[in-house]
TIFI-622728 format. One line per field, with one value per residue: residue number from 1; chain; z negated, x negated, y negated of N, C-alpha, C, CB in turn. Coordinates in nm, 2 decimals. Glycine has a CB too. Layout:
REM TIFI-622728
pos: NUM / ...
unit: A / ...
n_z: Z / ...
n_x: X / ...
n_y: Y / ...
ca_z: Z / ...
ca_x: X / ...
ca_y: Y / ...
c_z: Z / ...
c_x: X / ...
c_y: Y / ...
cb_z: Z / ...
cb_x: X / ...
cb_y: Y / ...
This chain:
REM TIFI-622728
pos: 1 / 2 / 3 / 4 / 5 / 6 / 7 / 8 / 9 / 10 / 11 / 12 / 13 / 14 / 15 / 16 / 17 / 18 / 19 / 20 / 21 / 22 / 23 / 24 / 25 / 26 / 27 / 28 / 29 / 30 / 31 / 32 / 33 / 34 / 35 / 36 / 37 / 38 / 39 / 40 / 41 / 42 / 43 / 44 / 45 / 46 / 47 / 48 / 49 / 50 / 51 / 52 / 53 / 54 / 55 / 56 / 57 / 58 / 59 / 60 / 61 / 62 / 63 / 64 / 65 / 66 / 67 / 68 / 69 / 70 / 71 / 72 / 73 / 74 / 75 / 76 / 77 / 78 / 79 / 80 / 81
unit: A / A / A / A / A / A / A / A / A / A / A / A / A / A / A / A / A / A / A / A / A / A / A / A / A / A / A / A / A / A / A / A / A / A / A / A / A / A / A / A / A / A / A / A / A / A / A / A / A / A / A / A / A / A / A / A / A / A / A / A / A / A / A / A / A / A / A / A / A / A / A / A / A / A / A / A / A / A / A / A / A
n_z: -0.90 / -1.23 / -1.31 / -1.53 / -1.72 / -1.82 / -1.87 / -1.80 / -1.59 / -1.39 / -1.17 / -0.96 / -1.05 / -0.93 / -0.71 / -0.64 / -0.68 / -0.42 / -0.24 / -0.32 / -0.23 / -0.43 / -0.68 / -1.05 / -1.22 / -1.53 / -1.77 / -2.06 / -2.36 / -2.32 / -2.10 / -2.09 / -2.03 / -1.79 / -1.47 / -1.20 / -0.87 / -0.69 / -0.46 / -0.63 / -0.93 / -1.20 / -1.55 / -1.88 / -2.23 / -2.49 / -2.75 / -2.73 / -2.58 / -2.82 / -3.03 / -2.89 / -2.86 / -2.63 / -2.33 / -2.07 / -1.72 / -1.50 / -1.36 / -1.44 / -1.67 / -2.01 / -2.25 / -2.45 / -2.67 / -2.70 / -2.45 / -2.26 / -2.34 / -2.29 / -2.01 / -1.91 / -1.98 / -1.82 / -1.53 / -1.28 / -1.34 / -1.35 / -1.54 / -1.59 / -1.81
n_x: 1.45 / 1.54 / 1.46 / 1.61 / 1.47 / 1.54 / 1.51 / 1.72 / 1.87 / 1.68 / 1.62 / 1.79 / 1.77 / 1.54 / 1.53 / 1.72 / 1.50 / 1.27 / 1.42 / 1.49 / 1.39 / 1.24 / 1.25 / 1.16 / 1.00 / 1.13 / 1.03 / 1.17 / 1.30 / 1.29 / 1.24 / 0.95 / 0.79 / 0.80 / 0.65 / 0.66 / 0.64 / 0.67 / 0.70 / 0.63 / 0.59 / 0.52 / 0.61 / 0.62 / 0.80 / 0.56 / 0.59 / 0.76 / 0.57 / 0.42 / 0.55 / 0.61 / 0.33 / 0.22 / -0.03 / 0.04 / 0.03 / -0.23 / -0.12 / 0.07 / 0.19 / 0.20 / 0.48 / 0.58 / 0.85 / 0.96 / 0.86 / 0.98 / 1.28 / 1.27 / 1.24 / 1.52 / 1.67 / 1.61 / 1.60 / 1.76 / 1.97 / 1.92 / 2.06 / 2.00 / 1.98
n_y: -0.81 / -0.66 / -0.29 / -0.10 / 0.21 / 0.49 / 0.85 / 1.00 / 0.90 / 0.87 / 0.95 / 0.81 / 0.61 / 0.53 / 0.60 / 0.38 / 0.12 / 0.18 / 0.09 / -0.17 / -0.44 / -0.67 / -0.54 / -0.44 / -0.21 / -0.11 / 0.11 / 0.26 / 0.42 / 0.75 / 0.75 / 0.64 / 0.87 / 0.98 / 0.89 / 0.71 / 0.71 / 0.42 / 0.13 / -0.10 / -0.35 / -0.15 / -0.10 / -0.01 / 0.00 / -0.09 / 0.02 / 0.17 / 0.39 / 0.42 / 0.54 / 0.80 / 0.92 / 0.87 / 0.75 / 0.52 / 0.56 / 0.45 / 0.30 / 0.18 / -0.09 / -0.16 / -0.30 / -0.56 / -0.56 / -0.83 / -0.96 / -0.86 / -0.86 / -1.17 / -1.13 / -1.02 / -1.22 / -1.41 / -1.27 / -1.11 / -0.81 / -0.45 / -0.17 / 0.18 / 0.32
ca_z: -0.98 / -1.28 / -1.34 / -1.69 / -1.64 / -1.93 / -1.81 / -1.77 / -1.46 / -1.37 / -1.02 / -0.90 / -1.04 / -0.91 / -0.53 / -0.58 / -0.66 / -0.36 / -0.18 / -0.36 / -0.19 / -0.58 / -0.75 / -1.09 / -1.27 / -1.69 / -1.83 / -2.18 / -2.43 / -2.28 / -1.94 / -2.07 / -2.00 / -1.61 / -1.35 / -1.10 / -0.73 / -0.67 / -0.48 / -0.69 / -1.03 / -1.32 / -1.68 / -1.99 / -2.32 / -2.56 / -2.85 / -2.71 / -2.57 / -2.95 / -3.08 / -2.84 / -2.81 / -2.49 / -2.25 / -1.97 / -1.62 / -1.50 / -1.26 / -1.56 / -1.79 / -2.11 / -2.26 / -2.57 / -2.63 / -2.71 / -2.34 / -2.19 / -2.36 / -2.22 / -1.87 / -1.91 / -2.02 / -1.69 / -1.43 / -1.27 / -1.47 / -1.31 / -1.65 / -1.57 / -1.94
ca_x: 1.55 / 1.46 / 1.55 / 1.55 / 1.47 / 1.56 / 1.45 / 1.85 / 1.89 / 1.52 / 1.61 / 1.88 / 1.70 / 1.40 / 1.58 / 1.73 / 1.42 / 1.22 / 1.51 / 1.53 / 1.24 / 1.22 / 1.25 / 1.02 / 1.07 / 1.07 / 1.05 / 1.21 / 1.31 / 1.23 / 1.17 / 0.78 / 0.76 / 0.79 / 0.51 / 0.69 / 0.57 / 0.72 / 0.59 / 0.67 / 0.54 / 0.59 / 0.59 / 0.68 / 0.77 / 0.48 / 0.67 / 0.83 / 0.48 / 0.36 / 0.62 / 0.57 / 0.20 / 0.17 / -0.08 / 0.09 / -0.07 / -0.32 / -0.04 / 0.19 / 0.18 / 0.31 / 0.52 / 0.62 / 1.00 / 0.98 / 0.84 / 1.06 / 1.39 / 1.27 / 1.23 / 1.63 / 1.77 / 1.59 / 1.61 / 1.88 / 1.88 / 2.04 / 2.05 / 1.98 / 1.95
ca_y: -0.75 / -0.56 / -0.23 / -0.04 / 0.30 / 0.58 / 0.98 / 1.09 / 0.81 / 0.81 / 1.01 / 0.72 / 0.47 / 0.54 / 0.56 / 0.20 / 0.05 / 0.18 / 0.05 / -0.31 / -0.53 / -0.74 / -0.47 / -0.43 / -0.10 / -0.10 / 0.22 / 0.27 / 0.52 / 0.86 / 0.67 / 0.65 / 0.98 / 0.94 / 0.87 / 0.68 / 0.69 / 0.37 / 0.03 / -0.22 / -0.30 / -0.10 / -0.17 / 0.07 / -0.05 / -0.04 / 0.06 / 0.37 / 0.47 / 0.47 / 0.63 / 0.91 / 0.91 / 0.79 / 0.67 / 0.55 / 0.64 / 0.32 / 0.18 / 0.15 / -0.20 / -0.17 / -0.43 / -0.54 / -0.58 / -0.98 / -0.96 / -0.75 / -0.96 / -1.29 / -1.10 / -0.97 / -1.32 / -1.49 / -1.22 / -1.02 / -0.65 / -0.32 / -0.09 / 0.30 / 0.36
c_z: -1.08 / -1.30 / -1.48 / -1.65 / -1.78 / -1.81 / -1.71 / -1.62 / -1.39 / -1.16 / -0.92 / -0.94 / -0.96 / -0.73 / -0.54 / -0.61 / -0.49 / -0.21 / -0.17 / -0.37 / -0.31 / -0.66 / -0.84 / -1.18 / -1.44 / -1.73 / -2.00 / -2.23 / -2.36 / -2.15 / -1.96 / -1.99 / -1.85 / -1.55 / -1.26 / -0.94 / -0.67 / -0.65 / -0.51 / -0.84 / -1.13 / -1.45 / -1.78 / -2.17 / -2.44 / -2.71 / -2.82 / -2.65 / -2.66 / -3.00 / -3.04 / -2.78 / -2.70 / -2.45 / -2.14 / -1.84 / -1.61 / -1.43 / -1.35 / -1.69 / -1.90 / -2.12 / -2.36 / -2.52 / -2.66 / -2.54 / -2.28 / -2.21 / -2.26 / -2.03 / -1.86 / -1.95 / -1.87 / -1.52 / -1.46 / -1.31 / -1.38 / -1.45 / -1.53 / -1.71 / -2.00
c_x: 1.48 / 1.56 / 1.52 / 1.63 / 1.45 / 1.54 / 1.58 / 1.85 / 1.77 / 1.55 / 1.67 / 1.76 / 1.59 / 1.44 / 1.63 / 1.59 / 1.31 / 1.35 / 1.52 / 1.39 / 1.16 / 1.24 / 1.11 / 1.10 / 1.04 / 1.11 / 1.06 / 1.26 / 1.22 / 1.14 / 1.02 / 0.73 / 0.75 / 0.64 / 0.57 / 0.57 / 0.66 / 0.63 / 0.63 / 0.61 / 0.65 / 0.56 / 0.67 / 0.67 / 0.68 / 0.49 / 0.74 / 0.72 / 0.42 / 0.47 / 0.62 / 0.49 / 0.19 / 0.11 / -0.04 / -0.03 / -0.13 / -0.24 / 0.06 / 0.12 / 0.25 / 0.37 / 0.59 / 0.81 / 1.06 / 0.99 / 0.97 / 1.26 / 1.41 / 1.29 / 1.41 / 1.69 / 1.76 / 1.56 / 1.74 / 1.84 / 1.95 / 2.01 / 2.05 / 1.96 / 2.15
c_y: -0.65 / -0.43 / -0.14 / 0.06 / 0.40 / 0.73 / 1.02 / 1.02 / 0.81 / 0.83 / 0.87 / 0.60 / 0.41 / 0.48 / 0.38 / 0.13 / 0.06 / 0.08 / -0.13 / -0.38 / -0.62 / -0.67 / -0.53 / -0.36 / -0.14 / 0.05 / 0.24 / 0.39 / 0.65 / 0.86 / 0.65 / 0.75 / 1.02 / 0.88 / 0.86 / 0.66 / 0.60 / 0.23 / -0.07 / -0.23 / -0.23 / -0.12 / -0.04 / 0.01 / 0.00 / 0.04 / 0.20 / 0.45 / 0.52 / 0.55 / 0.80 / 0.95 / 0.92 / 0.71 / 0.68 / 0.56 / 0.44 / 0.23 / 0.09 / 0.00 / -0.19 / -0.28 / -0.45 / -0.62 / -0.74 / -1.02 / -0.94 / -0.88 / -1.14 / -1.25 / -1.07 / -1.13 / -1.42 / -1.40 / -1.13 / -0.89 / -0.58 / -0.23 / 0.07 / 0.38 / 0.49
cb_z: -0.90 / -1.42 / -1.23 / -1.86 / -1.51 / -2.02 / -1.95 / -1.89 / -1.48 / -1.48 / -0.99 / -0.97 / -1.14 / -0.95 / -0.47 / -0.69 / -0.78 / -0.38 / -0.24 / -0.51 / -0.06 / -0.61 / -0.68 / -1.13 / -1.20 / -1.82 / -1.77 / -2.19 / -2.45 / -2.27 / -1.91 / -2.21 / -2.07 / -1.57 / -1.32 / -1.16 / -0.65 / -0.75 / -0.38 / -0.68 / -1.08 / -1.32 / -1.67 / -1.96 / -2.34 / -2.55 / -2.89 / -2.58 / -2.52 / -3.06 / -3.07 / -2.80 / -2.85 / -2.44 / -2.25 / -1.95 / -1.42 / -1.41 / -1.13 / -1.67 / -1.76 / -2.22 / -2.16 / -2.71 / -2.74 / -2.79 / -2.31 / -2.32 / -2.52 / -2.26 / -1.82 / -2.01 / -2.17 / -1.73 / -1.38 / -1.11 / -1.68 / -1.14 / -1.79 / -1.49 / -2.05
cb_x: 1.65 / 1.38 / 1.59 / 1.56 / 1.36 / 1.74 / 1.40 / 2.02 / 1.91 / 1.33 / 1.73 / 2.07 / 1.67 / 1.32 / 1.75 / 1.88 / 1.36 / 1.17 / 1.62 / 1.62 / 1.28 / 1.29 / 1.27 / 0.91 / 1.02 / 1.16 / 0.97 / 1.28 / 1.47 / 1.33 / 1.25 / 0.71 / 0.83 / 0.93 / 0.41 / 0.75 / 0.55 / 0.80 / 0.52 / 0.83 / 0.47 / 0.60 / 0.65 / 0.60 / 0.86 / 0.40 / 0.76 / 0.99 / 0.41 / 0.31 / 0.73 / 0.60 / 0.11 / 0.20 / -0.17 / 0.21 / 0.02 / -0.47 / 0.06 / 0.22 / 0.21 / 0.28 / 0.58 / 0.48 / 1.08 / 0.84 / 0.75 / 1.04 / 1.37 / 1.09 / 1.09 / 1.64 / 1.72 / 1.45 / 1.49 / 1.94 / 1.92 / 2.00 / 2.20 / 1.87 / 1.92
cb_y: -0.67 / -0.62 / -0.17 / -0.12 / 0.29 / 0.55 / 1.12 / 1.06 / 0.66 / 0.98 / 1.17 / 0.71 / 0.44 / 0.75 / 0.67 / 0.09 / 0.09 / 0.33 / 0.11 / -0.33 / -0.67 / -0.86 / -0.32 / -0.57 / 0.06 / -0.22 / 0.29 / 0.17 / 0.54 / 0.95 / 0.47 / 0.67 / 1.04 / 0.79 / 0.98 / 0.57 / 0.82 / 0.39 / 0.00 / -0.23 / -0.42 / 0.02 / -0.34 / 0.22 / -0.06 / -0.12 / -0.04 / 0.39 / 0.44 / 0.36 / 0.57 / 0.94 / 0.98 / 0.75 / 0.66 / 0.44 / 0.76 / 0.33 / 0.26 / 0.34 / -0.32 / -0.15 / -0.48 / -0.63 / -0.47 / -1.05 / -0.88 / -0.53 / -0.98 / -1.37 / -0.96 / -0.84 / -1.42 / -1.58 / -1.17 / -1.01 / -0.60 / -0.20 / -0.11 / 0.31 / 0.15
């Protein structure tokens, strides 16, 4: 399941992933800004890290938003945004 993960939701979202065994977290808009302690992968869009000079931490993959769309048309989504 993926879930897309904005700063305001970050707390909830953050708990259903640790929760959801297929979880894979995306962190978007302000959501870069987070440093999930979470075991599942994570991924932050690479476009909102440049915009807000960001390097995410080493666990974190960016991902561009072509990516990211194809992963939202062929997997199940939970929004947190």
């Amino acid at each position: 399941m993926l879930l897309l993960v904005d700063k305001p939701m970050a707390e909830i979202a953050l708990r259903t992933a640790a929760d959801e065994p297929t979880a894979t977290v995306v962190l978007l808009q302000d959501g870069v800004l987070l440093d999930p302690d979470v075991d599942c992968p994570v991924y932050a869009v690479a476009r909102d890290l440049e915009v807000r000079g960001i390097t995410p931490p080493a666990d974190v993959e960016p991902i561009r938003y072509d990516e990211l769309i194809e992963r939202i048309v062929t997997e199940e989504v939970r929004s947190f945004v």
